[in-house]
N, C-alpha and C positions, 0 to 999 in steps of 0.2 A: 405555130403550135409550140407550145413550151415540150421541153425534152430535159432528162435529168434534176428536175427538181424533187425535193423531199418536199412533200406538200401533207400537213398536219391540219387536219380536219375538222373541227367541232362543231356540231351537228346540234339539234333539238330533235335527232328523230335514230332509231333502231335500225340498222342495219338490212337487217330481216325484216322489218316493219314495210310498212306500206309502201310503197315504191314514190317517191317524189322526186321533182327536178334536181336536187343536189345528188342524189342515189346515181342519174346518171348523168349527171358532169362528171364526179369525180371518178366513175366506170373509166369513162371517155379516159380522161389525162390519167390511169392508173393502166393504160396500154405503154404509156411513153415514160413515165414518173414512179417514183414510189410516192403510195399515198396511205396515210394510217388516218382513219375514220373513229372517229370519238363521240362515241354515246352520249346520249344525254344520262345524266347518273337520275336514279329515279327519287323521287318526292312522296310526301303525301298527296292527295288520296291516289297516286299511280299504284303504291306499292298494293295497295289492298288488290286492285285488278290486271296484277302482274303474278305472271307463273313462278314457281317458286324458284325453279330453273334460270330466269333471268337475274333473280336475284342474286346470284351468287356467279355470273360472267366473270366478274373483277378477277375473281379469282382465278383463272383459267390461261394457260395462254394464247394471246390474239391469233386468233383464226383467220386463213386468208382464202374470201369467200371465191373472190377473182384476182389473177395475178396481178401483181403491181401491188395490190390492194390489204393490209391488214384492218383488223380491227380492234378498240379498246372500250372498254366497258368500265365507266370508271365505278368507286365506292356507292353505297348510297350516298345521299346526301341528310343532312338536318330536316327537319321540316319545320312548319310553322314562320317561314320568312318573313311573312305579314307580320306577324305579333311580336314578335323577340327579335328588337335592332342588336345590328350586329352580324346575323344568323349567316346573311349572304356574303358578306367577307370573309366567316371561315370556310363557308361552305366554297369560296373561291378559291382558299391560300390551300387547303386540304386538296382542289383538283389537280392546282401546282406545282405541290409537292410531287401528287401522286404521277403528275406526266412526264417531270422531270425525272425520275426514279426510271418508269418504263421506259422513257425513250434512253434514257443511257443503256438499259439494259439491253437494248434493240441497236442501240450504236447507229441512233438515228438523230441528225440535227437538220432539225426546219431548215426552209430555205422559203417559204409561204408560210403562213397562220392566216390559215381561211376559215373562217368565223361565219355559221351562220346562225349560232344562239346572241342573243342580245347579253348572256351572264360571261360571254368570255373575255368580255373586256378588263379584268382584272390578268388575265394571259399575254395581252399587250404586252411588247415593249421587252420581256424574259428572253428571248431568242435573240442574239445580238444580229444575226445573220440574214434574220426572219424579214421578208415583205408581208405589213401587217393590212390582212383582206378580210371586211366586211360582205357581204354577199346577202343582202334583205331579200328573204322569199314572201315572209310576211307581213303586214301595216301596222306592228307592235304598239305603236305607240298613236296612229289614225284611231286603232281602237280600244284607246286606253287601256290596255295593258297593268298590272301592278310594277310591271318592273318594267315598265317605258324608259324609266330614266336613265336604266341598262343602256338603252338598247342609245339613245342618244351619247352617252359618255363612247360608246364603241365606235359610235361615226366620227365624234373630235381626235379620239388615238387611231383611228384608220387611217394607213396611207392613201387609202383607194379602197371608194366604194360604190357596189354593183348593185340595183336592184331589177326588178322584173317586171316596171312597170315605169311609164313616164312620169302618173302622175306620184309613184314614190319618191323620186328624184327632188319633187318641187321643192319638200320639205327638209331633205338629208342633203340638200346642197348651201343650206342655208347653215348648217355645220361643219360641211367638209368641201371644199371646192370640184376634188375629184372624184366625182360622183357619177355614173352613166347608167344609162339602163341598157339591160341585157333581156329580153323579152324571153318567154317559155317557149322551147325547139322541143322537134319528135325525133324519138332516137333511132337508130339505124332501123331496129328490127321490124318496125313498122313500115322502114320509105322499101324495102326488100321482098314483100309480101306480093304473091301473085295468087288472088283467088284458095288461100286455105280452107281445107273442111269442115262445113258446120261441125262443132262439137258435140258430141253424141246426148248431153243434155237438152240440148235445145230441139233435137230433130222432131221430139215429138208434140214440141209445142205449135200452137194452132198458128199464123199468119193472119196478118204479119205481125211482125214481132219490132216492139218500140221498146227501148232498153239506155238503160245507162252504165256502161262500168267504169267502177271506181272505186272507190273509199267512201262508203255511206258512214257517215259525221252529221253530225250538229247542222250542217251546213244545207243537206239536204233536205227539200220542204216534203214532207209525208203527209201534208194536207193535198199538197199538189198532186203527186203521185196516187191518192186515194180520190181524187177527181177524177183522174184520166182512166181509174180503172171503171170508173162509176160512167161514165160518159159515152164509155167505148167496150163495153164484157167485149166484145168481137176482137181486141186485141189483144194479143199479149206483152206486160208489161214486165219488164225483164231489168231485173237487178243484179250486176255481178262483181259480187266485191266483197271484202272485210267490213264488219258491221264496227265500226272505231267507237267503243263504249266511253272509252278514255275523255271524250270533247262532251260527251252528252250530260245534260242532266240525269235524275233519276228519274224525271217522268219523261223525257224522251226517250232513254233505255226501255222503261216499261213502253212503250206505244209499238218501238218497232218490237217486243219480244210475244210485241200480243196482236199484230197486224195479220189483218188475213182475207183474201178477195180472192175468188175462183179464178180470175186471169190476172195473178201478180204471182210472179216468181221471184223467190230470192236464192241466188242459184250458189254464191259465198266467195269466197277469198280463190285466184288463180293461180298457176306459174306465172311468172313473166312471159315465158316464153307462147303462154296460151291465148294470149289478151289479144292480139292483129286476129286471132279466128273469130272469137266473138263479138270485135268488133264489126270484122268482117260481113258478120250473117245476120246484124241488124238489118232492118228497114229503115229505119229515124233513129237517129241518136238523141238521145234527149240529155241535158245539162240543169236539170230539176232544182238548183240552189235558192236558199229562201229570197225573199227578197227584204227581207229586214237588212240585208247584209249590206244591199245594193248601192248607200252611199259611201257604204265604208273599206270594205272590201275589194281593193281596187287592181288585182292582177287577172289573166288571164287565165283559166285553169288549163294545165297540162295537158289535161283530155281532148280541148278541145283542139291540139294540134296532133295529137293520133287518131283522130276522128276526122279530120280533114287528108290524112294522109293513107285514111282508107277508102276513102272516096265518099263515105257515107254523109247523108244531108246531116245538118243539126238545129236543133233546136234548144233555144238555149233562155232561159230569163238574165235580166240584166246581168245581176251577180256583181255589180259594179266592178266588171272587169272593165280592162282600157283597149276598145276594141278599133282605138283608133288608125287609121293604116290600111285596116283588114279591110279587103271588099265585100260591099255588105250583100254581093249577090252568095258567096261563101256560105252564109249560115243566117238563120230565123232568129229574130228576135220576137220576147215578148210579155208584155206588160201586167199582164191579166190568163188569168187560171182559161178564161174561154178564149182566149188569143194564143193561149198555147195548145190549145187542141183545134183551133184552128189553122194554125203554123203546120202540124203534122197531117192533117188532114191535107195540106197543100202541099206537102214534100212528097206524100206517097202518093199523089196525083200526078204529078207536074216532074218528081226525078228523073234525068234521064243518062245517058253516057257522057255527052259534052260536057254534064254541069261536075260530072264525079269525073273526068279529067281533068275539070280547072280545079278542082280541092286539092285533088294530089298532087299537080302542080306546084301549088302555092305551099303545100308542107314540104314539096323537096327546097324549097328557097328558105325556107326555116330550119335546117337541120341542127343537129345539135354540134356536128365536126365545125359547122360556120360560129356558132357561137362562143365556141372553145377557142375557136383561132381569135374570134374580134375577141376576146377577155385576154389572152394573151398578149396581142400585140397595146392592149392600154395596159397590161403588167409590164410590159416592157419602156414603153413610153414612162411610167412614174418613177423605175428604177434608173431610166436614161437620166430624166431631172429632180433624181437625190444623189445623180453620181456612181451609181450602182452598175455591175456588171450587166 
């Protein structure tokens, strides 16, 4: 376990935002660590569907949402990067300035620069003291990206770099040597649950109830979910999550703001702390992702390891996640719109206690404390052979 580090954070995601696997890494090591969490500074077209309120963080001083834990909100940024060279250099040298500035002011010096936007590569190398950490959640540059080339310049000045999937590794090791994958773990407060309360939304919905929560994005297929309601009125199809406008096009926004089926629910955004009950009081979980995605998209989603760690079946399309390792009695795969309603047709047949104790099982072997230790101990091995303490 690392202990005493100042670990300096830069993110591509809002604090308060959707909850993803860096939200709780950095939780984790902000028990043991001081950790200052660094927003993505907003852009065009964000700004337009961004509260007025966030626009004006910068100015505020950093809030510390959990202890160990501050946060920084940088300026807006330029927009227009595409069209006017140049634009992302100042928009770099202005973040610089401006982190330099606060962390004096905070009387904070890295001792990490954990990097998980592909633009902070212009932040390399400033911290004299700093071990400089890449951490790829996403295939930036598998899915051609505009600013792919970001994200490859970050993997040559990393000292060490982690991604979350094997087959990310293939291609960032051909950059950087020290390269590992670090797979997606469930965080404590799901491996701790014993039987929570249906939520009072859900109790008066009909049985059984097939559901996904999450982050409904771009990602998610709404032709598929409008099969399964069309296939099955008998069940209830249950959506629980932030509707993320931010990834979607304009006619995807308009589809989900105009959707509507007598057994589809969208029930909205949770606490963290409410998510194991809803999981909980599923039947099927389902992992509803397009399948356009399926060659390129290649990590495991988060969910599907608090989903395992609730004991509930899943059901899941390719998603070109990298499921390899996992045992495939675990969870459903499926290829086709009528192979995923026959996958759940078979879990609410066939579930019983044995199979929802080997799921839990298998997520307490995934935790998120094991994966904080294994990143630690290859932080410490690269520090060993650069000499470092």
């Amino acid at each position: 376990m690392l202990t005493g580090e100042h670990i300096l954070c830069v993110t591509v995601s809002d604090w308060d935002g959707p909850r993803r696997g860096r939200h709780h890494i950095m939780q984790h090591l902000a028990s043991q660590n001081q950790v200052i969490w660094v927003e993505k500074a907003l852009y065009w077209p964000e700004i337009t569907y961004t509260p007025l309120s966030r626009f004006f963080h910068f100015l505020k001083p950093p809030p510390e949402p959990v202890p160990g834990l501050r946060v920084l909100s940088p300026p807006p940024a330029f927009p227009l990067l595409d069209k006017i060279r140049g634009l992302d250099q100042i928009n770099g040298f202005i973040l610089l300035l401006w982190l330099k500035y606060k962390l004096w002011r905070l009387g904070f010096n890295p001792t990490i620069l954990w990097c998980f936007s592909p633009y902070a590569h212009q932040l390399m190398g400033h911290w004299q003291d700093a071990l400089n950490l890449y951490h790829c959640h996403d295939p930036f540059f598998e899915l051609g990206y505009p600013r792919s080339e970001d994200e490859k310049k970050l993997c040559r000045k990393a000292d060490l770099v982690f991604t979350v999937s094997p087959r990310l590794v293939d291609n960032r090791r051909q950059l950087n040597p020290r390269c590992f994958a670090i797979p997606q773990a469930v965080e404590t407060i799901f491996l701790n649950q014993t039987h929570p309360d249906m939520p009072e939304d859900l109790k008066p919905l009909k049985k059984p109830l097939i559901g996904f929560v999450g982050v409904i994005s771009s990602l998610i297929d709404l032709d598929l979910i409008e099969h399964l309601t069309d296939r099955h009125p008998e069940w209830s199809i249950v959506l629980v999550g932030p509707v993320h406008h931010l990834e979607m096009t304009p006619q995807e926004r308009d589809r989900w703001a105009r959707v509507a089926r007598q057994n589809l629910f969208l029930l909205g955004g949770k606490k963290k702390a409410e998510v194991p009950a809803y999981l909980y009081s599923l039947d099927v979980v389902i992992c509803p992702y397009r399948q356009v995605m399926a060659e390129t998209y290649i990590t495991i989603p988060l969910k599907f390891f608090e989903c395992l760690a609730m004991g509930k079946p899943i059901v899941t399309t390719p998603y070109g996640g990298d499921y390899r390792g996992i045992p495939e009695d675990l969870y459903a795969w499926a290829d086709t719109y009528e192979e995923f309603v026959a996958q759940i047709e078979r879990a609410l047949a066939e579930d019983n206690e044995e199979r929802q104790q080997k799921r839990t099982a298998y997520a307490q072997q995934n935790s998120m404390s094991k994966r904080v230790n294994q990143m630690a101990n290859y932080i410490k091995q690269v520090r060993k052979e650069k000499g470092g303490a």
